[in-house]
C-alpha positions in Angstrom: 28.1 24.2 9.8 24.8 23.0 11.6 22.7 20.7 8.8 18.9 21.5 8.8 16.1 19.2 7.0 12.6 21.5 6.8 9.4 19.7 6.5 6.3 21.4 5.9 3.7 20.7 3.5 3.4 24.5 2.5 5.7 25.6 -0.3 5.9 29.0 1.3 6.6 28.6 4.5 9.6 26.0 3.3 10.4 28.9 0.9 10.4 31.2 3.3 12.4 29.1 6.4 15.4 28.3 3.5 15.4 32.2 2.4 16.0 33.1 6.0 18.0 30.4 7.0 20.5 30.6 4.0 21.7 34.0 5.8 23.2 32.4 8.6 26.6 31.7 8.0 26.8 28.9 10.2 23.5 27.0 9.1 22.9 25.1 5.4 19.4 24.3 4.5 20.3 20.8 3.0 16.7 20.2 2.1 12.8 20.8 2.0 10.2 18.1 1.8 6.7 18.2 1.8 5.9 15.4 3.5 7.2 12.9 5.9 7.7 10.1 3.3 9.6 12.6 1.3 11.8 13.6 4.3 12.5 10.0 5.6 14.4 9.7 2.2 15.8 12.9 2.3 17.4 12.0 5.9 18.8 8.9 4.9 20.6 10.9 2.3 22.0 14.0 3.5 22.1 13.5 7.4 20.7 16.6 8.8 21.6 18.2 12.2 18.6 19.6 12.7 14.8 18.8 11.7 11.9 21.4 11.5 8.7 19.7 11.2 5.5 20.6 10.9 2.9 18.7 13.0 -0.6 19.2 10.3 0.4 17.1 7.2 -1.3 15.0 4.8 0.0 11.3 4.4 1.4 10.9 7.9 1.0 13.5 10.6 3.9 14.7 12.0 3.4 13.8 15.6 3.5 9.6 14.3 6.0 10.5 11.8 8.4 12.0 14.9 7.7 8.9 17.0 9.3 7.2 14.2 12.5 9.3 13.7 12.7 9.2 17.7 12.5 5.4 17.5 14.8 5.3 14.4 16.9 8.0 14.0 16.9 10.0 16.6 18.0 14.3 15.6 16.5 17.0 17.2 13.7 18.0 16.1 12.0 22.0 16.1 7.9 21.6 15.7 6.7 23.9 13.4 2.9 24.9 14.6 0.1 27.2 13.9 -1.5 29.5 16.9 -4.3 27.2 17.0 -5.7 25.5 20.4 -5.5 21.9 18.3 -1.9 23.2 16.9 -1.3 24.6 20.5 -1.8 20.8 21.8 -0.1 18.7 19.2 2.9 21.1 19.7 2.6 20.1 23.6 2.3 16.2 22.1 5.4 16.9 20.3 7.5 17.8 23.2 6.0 14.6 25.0 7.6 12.3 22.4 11.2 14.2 22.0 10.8 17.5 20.1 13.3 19.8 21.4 12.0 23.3 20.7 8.5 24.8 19.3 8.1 27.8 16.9 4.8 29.6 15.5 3.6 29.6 12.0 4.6 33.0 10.1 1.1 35.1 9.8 0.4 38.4 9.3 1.7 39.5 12.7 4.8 37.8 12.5 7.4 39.4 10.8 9.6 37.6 8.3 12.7 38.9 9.5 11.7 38.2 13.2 10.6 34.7 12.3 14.2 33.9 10.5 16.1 35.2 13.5 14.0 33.1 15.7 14.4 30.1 14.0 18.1 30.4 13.9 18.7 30.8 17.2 16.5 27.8 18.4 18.5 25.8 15.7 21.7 26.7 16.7 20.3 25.5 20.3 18.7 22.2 19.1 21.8 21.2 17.1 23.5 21.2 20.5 21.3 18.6 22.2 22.1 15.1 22.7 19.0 13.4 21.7 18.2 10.9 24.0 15.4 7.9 24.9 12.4 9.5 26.7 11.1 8.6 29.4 7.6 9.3 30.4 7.3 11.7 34.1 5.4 10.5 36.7 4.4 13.0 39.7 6.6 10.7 42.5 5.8 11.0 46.0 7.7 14.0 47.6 9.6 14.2 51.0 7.6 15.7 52.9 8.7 19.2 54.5 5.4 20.7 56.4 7.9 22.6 58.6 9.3 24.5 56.1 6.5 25.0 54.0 3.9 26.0 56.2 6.1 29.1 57.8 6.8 30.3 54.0 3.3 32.0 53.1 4.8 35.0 52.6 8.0 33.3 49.8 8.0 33.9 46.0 9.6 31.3 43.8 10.6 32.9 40.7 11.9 30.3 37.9 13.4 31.4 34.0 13.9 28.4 31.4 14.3 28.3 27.7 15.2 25.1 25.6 14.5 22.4 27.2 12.5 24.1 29.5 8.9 22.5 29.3 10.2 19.0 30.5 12.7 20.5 33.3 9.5 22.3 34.5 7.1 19.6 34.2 9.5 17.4 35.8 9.6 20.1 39.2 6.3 21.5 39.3 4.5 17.6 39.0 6.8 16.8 42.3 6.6 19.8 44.3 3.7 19.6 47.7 0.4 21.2 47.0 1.4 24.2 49.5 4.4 25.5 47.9 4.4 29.0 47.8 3.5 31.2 45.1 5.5 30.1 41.8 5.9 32.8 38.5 7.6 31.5 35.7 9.2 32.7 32.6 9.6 30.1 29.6 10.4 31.3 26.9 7.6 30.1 24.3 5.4 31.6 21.5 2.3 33.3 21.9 -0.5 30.9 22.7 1.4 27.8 23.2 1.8 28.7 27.1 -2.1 28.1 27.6 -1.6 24.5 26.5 1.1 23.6 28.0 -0.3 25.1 31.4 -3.3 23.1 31.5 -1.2 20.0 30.2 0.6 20.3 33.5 -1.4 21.5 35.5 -3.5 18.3 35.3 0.0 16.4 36.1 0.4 18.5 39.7 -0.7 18.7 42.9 -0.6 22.6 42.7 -2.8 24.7 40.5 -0.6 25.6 37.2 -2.2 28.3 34.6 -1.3 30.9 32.5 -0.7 34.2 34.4 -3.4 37.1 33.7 -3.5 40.4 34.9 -3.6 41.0 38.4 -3.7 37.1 39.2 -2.8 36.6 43.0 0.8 34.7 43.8 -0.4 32.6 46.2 0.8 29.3 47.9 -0.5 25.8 45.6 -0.1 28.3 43.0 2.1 28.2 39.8 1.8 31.3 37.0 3.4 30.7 33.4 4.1 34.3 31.8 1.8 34.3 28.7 4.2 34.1 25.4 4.6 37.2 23.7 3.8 39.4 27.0 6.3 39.9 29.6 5.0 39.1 33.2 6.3 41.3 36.6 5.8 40.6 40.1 4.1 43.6 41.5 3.0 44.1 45.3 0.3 45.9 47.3 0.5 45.5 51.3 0.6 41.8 51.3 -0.8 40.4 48.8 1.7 39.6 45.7 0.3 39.6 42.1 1.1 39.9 38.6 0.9 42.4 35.9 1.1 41.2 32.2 3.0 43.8 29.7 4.4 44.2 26.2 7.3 45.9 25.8 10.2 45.7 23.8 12.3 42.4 23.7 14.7 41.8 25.9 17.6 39.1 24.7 15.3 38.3 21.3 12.7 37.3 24.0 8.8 38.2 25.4 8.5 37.0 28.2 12.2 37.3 29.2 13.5 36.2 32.5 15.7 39.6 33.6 12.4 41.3 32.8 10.4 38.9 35.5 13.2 38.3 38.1 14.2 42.2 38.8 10.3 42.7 39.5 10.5 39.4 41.8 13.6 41.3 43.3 12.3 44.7 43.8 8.9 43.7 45.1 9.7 40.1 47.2 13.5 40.5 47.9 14.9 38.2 50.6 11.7 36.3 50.4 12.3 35.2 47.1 13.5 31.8 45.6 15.3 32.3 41.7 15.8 29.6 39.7 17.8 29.3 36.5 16.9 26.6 34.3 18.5 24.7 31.1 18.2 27.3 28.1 20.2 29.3 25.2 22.2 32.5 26.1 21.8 34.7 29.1 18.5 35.6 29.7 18.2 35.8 33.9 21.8 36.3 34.2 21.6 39.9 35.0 18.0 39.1 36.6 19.6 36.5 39.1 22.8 38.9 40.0 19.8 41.6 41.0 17.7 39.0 43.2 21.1 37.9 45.0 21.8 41.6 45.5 18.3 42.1 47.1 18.7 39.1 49.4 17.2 36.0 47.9 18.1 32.6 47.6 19.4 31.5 44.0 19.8 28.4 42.1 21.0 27.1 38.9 20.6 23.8 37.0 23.6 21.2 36.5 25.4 21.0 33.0 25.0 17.2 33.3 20.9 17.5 33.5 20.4 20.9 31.3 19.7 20.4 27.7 21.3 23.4 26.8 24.0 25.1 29.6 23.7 28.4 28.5 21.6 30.5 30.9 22.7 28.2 33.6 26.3 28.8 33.0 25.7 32.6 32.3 24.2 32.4 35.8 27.2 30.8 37.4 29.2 33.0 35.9 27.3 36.2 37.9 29.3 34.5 41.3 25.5 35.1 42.3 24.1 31.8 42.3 23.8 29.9 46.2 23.6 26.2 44.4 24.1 23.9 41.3 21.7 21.1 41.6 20.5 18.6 39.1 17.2 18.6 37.9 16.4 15.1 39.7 17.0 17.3 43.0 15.6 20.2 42.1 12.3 20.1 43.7 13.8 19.4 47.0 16.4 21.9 46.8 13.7 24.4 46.1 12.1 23.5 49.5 15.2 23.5 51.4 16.3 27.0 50.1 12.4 28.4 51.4 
């Protein structure tokens, strides 16, 4: 039974997160406090799994009062945010100082039921994290490779992530050359957020890193991030590779998915495409990275050891379509030796 503390200062969102909760056999809402002062006691107490916190509180806000539990007693934590470009950017903070997943605010577009299922499933990932000490990323110097990049103008690199996700791809894209090829990127991530934490990274790198719009160009120095709540497909014409933005149904409880964005990057880029599966929950890109192999592109997965959650790695794995395991400390280079 997975333990979960909510923190929010609005009684109905905490009503609403221990309804939906409560009918998941596996998780027990233990507690809800309003504030941080009430939930440092409530911790103490009852030893929750799992924390969802909300970042816009009064007393303490909840990026200091994280900082504290990371420093103190460390759990994983969910961040609890409103579609806001401030709530967008705290949630992005969040994740800097050891938040482990981010979820939006109910409003009137967000269903209920959709919300509750949501939040299960990212607890039932968070509660398998080992929380750790964080280190802050610096972009280190690369190896350099002009051989191998500059004969590659024509390569897609095509990465899927979900939990755990937004450091693994900080940690590549801030260390890959500024003329990598084209990069398109599914991370799983709620509407709005994706803005944020493209331009947080994007002023990490040495390639350009933005939220992919309609009919955006893949092109090298380049890096796209699907928009959340859209799916994003590679599309073609002559040359020139770009993207097309689309709703659609879910597909795995997710929008963007990674199947949805690596059988496009397989039907339009084939054997010129790089697929990478990153650290995530269930098996999202699993069929996506069995279809790229089958059209003749170069596949990779990320190590148990380095993935904060081994599920859509190991799903991946499990295809027999994946070329190489690699850790995320070699990731960026095994990128560049696979174009």
């Amino acid at each position: 039974m997975i333990k979960v503390l909510v923190v929010d200062d609005s009684a109905i969102v905490r009503k609403i997160f221990t309804e939906q909760l409560s009918k998941a056999r596996d998780i027990e809402v233990i507690g809800a406090a309003p504030d941080p002062y009430v939930a440092r006691d409530m911790i103490l107490k009852f030893t929750p799994d799992v924390l969802t916190l909300d970042i816009e509180m009064p007393r303490m806000d909840g990026i200091t009062f994280l900082k504290k539990i990371m420093a103190y007693h460390p759990l994983p934590v969910i961040i609890v945010s409103s579609l806001t470009p401030k709530g967008s950017a705290m949630a992005l903070e969040a994740m800097d100082c050891g938040a482990v997943e981010v979820l939006a605010k109910p409003s009137g577009s967000f269903s209920v039921g959709e919300m509750g299922a949501q939040l299960a499933e990212k607890i039932r990932a968070a509660a398998r994290v080992k929380v750790i000490k964080r280190v802050p990323t610096e972009a280190g110097p690369m190896a350099k490779r002009q051989g191998a990049i500059t004969q590659t103008t024509n390569k897609v690199i095509a990465i899927g992530s979900s939990t755990g996700g937004t450091e693994a791809l900080r940690d590549i894209l801030t260390r890959l050359p500024a003329d990598t090829p084209g990069i398109v990127v599914a991370q799983h991530m709620p509407a709005n957020f994706t803005k944020a934490f493209a331009d947080r990274i994007n002023n990490l790198c040495r390639i350009r890193v933005k939220e992919g719009e309609e009919n955006d160009s893949v092109v090298p120095g380049v890096c796209l991030i699907a928009p959340g709540n859209f799916h994003m497909l590679l599309h073609r014409s002559g040359a020139r590779y770009f993207v097309q933005i689309k709703t659609g149904p879910m597909v795995h409880h997710q929008r963007p998915a990674v199947d949805v964005l690596f059988k496009s990057v397989a039907k339009y880029a084939g054997a010129n495409a790089v697929g990478v599966i990153l650290t995530g929950m269930g098996s999202d890109g699993a069929e996506g990275i069995k279809v790229m192999k089958e059209a003749g592109a170069k596949t990779l997965a990320q190590d148990e050891a380095s993935s904060i959650v081994f599920g859509m790695p190991k799903e991946a794995i499990k295809t027999g379509c994946v070329d190489k395991v690699v850790s995320l400390k070699n990731m960026p280079q095994g990128i560049i030796d696979m174009i």
